[in-house]
N, CA, C and O of each residue as an XYZ file, in Angstrom:
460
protein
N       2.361    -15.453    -69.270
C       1.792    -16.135    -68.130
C       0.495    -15.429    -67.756
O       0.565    -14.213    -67.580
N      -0.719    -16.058    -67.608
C      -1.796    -15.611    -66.870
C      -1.957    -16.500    -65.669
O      -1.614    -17.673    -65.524
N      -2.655    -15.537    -64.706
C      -3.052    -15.959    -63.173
C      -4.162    -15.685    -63.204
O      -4.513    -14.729    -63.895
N      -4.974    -16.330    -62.564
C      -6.250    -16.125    -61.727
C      -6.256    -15.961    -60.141
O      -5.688    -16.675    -59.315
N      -6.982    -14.926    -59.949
C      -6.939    -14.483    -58.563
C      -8.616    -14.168    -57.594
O      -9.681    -13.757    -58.054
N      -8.300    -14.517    -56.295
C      -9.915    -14.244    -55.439
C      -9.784    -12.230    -55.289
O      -8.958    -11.590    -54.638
N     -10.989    -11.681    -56.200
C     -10.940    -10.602    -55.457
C     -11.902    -10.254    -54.246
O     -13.114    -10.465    -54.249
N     -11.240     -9.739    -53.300
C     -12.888     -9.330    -52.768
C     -12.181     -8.161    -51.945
O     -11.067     -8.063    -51.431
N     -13.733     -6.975    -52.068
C     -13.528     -5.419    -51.806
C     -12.699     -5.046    -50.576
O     -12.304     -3.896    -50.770
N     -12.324     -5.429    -49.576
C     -11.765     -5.000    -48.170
C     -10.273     -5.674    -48.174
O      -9.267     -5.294    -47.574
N     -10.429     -6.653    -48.933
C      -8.855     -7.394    -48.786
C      -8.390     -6.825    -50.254
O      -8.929     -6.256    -51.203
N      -6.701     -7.440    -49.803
C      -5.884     -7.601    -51.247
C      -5.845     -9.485    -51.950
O      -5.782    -10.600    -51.432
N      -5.925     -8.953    -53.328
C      -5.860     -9.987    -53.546
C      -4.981    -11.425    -53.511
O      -3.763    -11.548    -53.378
N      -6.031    -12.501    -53.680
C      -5.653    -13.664    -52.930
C      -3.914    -14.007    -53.549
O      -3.473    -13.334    -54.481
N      -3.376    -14.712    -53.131
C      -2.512    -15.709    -53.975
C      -2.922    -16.226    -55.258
O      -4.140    -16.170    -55.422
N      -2.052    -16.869    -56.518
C      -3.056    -17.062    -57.545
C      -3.830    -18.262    -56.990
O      -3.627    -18.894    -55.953
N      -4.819    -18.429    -57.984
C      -6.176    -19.656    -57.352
C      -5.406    -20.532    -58.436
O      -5.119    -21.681    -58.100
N      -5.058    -20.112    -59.659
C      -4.172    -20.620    -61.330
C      -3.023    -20.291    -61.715
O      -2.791    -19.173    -61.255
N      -2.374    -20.575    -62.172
C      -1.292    -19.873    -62.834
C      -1.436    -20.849    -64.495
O      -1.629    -22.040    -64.736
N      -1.272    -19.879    -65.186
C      -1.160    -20.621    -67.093
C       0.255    -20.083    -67.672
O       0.537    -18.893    -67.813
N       1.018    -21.088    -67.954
C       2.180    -20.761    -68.594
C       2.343    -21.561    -70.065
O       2.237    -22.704    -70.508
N       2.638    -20.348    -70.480
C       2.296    -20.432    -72.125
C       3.797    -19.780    -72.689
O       4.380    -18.710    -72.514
N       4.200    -21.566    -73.788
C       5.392    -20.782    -74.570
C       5.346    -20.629    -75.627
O       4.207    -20.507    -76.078
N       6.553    -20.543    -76.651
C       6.807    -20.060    -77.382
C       5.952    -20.556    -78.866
O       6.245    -20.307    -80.036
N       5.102    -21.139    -78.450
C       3.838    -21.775    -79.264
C       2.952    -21.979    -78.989
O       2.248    -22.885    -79.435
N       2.663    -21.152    -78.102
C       0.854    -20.248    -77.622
C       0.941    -21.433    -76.863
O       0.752    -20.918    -75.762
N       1.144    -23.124    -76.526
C       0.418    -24.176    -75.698
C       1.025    -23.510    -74.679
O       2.089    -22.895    -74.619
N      -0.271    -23.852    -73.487
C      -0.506    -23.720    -72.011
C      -0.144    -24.820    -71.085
O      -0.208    -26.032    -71.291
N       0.204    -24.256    -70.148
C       0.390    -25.481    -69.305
C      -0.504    -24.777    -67.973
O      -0.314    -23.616    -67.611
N      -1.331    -25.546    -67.440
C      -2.405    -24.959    -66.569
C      -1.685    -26.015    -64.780
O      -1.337    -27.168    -64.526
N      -1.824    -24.573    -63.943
C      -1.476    -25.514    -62.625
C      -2.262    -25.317    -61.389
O      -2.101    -24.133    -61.095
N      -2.969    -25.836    -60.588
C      -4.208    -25.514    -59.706
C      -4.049    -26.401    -59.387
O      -3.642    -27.394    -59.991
N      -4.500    -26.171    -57.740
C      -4.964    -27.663    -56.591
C      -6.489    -28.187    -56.994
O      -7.298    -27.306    -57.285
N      -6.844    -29.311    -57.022
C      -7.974    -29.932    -56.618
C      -8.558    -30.064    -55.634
O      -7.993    -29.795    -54.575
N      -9.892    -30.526    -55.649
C     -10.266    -30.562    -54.387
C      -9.839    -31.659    -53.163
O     -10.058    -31.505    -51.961
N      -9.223    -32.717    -53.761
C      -8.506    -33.596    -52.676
C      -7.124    -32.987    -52.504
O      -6.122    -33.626    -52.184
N      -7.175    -31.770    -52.734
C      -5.308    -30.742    -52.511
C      -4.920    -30.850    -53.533
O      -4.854    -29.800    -54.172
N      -4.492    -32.055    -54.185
C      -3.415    -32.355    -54.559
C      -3.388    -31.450    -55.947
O      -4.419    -31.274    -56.595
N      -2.100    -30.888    -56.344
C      -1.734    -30.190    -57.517
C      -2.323    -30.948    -58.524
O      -2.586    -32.149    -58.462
N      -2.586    -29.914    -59.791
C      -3.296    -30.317    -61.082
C      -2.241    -29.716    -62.193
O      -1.892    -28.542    -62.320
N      -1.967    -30.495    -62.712
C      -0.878    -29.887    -64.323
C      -2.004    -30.451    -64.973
O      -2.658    -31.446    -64.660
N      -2.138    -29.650    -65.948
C      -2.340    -29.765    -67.513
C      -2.255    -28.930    -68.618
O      -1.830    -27.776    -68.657
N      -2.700    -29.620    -69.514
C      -2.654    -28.661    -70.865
C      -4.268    -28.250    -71.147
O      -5.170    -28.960    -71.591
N      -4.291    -26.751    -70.695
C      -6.081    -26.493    -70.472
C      -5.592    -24.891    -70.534
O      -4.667    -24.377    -69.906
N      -6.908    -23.996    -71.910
C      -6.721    -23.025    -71.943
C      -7.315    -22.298    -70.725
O      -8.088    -22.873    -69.960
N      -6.804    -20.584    -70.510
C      -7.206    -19.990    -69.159
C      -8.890    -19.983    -69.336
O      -9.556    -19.915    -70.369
N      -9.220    -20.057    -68.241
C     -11.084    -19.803    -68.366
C     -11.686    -18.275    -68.142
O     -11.011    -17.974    -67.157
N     -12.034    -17.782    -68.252
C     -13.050    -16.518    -67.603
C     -12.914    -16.226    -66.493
O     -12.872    -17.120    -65.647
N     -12.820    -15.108    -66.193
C     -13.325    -14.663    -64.573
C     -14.355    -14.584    -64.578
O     -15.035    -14.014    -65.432
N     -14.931    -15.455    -63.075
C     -16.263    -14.982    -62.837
C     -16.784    -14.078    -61.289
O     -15.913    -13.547    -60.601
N     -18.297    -14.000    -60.878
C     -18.423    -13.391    -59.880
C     -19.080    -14.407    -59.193
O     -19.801    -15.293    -59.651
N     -18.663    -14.121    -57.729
C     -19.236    -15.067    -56.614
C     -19.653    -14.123    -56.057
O     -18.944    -13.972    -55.063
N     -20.275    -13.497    -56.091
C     -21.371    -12.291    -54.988
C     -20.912    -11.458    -53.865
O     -20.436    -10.327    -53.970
N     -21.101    -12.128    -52.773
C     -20.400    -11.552    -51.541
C     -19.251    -12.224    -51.531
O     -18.279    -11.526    -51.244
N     -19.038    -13.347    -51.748
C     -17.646    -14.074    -51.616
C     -16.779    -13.270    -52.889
O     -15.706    -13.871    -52.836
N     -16.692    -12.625    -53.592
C     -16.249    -11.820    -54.364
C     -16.000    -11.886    -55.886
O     -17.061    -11.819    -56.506
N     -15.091    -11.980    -56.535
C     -14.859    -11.918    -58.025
C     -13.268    -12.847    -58.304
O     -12.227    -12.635    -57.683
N     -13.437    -13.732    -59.238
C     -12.185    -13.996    -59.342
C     -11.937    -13.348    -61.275
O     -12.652    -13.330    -62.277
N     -10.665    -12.958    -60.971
C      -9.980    -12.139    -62.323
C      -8.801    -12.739    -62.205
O      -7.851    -12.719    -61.423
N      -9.209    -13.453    -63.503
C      -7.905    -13.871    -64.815
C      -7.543    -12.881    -65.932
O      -8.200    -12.122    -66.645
N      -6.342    -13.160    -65.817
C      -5.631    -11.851    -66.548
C      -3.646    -11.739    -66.984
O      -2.902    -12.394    -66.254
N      -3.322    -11.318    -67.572
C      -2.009    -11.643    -67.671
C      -1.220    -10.981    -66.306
O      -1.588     -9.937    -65.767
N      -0.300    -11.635    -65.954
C       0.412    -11.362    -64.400
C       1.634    -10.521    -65.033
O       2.288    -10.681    -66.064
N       1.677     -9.642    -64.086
C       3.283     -9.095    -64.054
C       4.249     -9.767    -63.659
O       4.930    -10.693    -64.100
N       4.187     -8.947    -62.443
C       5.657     -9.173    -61.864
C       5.319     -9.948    -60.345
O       6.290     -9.902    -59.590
N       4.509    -10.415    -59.966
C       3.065    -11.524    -59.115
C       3.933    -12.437    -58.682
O       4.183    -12.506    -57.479
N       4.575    -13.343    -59.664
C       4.837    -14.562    -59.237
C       6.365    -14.781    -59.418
O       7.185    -14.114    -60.048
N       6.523    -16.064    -58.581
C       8.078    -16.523    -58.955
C       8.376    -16.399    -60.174
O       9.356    -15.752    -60.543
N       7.534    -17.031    -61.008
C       7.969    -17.473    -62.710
C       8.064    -15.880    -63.423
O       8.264    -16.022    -64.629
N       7.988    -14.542    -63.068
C       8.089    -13.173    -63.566
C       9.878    -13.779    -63.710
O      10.190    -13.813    -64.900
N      10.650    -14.082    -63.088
C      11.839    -13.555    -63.075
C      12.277    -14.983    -64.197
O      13.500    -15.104    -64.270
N      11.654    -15.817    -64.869
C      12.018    -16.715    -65.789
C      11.416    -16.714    -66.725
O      11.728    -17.684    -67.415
N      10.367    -15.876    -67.342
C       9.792    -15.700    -68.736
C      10.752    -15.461    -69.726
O      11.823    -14.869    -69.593
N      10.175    -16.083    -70.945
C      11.318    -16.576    -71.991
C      12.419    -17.448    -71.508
O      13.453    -17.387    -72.172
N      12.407    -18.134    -70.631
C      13.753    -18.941    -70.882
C      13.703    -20.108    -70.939
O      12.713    -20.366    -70.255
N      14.208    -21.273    -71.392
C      13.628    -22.475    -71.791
C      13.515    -23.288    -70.188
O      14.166    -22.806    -69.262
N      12.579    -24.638    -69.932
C      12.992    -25.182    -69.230
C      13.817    -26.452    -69.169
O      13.821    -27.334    -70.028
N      14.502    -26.431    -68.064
C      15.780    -27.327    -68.176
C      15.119    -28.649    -67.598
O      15.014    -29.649    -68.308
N      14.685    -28.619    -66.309
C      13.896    -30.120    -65.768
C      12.481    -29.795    -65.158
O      11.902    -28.711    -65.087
N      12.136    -30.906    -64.784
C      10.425    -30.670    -64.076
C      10.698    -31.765    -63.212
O      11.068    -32.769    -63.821
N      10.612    -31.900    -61.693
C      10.352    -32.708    -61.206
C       8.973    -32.801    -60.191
O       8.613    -31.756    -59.650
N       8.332    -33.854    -59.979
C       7.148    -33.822    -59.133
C       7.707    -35.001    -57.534
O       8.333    -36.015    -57.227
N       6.934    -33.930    -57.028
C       6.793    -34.847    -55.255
C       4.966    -35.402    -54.952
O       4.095    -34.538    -54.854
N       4.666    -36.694    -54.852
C       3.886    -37.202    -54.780
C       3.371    -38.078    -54.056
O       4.365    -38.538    -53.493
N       2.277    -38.776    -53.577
C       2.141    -39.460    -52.037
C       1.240    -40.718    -53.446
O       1.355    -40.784    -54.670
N       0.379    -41.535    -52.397
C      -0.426    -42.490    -52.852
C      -1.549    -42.040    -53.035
O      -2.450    -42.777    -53.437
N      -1.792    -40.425    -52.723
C      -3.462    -39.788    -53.364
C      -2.777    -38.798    -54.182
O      -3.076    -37.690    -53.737
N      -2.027    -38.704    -55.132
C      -1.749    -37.348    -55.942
C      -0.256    -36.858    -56.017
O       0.734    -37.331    -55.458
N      -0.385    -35.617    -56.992
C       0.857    -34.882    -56.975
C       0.519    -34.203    -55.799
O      -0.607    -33.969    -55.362
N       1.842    -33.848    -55.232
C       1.870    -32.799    -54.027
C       2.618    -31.386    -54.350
O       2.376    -30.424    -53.621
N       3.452    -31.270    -55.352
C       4.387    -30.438    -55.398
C       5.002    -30.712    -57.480
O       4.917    -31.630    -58.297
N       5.490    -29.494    -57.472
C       5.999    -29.750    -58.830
C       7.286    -28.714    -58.767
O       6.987    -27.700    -58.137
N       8.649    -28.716    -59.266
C       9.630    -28.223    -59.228
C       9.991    -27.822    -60.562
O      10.207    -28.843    -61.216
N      10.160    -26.735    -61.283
C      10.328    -26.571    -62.566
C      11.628    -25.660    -62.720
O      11.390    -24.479    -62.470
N      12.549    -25.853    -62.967
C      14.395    -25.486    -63.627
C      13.949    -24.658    -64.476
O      13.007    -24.713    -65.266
N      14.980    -23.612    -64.160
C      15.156    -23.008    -65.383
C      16.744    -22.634    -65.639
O      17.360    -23.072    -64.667
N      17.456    -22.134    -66.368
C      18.479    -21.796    -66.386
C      19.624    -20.569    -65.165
O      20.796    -20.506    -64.793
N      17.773    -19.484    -64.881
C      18.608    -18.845    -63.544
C      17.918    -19.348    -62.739
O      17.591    -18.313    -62.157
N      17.283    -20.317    -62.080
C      16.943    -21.067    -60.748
C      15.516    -21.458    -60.858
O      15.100    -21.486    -62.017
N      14.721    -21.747    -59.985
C      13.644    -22.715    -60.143
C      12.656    -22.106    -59.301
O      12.872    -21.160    -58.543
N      11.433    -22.761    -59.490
C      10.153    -22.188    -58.700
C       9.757    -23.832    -58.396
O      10.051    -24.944    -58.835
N       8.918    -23.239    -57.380
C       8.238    -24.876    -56.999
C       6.688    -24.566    -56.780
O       6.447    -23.389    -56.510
N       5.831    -25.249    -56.839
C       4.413    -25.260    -57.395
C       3.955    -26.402    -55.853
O       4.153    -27.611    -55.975
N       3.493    -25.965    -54.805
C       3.141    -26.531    -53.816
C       1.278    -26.643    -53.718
O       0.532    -25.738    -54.091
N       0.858    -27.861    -53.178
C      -0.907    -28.049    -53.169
C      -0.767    -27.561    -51.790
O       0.126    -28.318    -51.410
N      -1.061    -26.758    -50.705
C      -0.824    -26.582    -49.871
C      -2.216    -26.811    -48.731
O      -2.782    -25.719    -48.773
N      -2.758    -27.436    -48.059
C      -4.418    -27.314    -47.888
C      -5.272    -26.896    -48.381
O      -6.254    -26.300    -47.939
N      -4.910    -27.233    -49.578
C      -6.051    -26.771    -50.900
C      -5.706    -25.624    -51.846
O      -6.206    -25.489    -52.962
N      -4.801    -24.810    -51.291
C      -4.574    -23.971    -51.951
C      -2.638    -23.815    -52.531
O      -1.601    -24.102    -51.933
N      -2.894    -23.225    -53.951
C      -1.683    -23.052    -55.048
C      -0.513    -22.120    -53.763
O      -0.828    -21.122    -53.114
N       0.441    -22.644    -53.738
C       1.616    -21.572    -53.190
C       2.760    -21.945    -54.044
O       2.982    -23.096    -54.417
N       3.517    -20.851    -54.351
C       4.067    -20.795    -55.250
C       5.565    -19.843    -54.705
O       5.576    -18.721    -54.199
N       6.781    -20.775    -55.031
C       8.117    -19.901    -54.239
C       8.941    -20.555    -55.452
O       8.767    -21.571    -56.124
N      10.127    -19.318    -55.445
C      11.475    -19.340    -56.134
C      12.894    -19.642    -55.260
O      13.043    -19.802    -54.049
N      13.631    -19.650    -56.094
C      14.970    -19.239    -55.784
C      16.129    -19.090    -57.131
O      17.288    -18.740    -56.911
């Protein structure tokens, strides 16, 4: 799994801005809000970190132990479900064998919870 993250010098870093989950045959699955909120799935390799100046640096990079999905690497998935309105995905729910994470567009920004 790689994440992309906002750095900037006085804070800790942001929540991911990306998350890329990649299995057992290198394909990616890429997940980020758009700019109308709404969640973005696809199949899109990770991009570069770049620098935004004073607004700071974003760094992509492989994640540890960061996110919900740390505690489900390697294990297959069982279902995917999506929650959606009449402008977009809103939410994505992904199974795994020991419990699930959910993938929320939240006012623009990726939040990301387990159980």
């Amino acid at each position: 799994m790689i994440v992309s993250r906002l750095l900037r010098d006085a804070e800790p870093a942001s929540e991911p801005l990306d998350v890329w989950l990649i299995d057992g045959n290198e394909d990616t699955t890429h997940i980020t809000t758009g700019s109308d909120w709404c969640l973005i799935v696809e199949s899109r390799a990770p991009y570069k970190g770049y620098d935004m100046a004073e607004h700071g640096r974003v760094e992509v990079r492989p994640a540890a132990q960061e996110t919900p999905f740390a505690e489900h690497l390697g294990e297959t998935v069982l279902a995917v479900r999506e929650e959606g309105s009449e402008h977009g995905r809103l939410a994505l729910e992904i199974t795994f064998p020991s419990g699930r994470v959910r993938c929320d567009g939240w006012e623009g920004d990726l939040r990301l919870s387990g159980d």
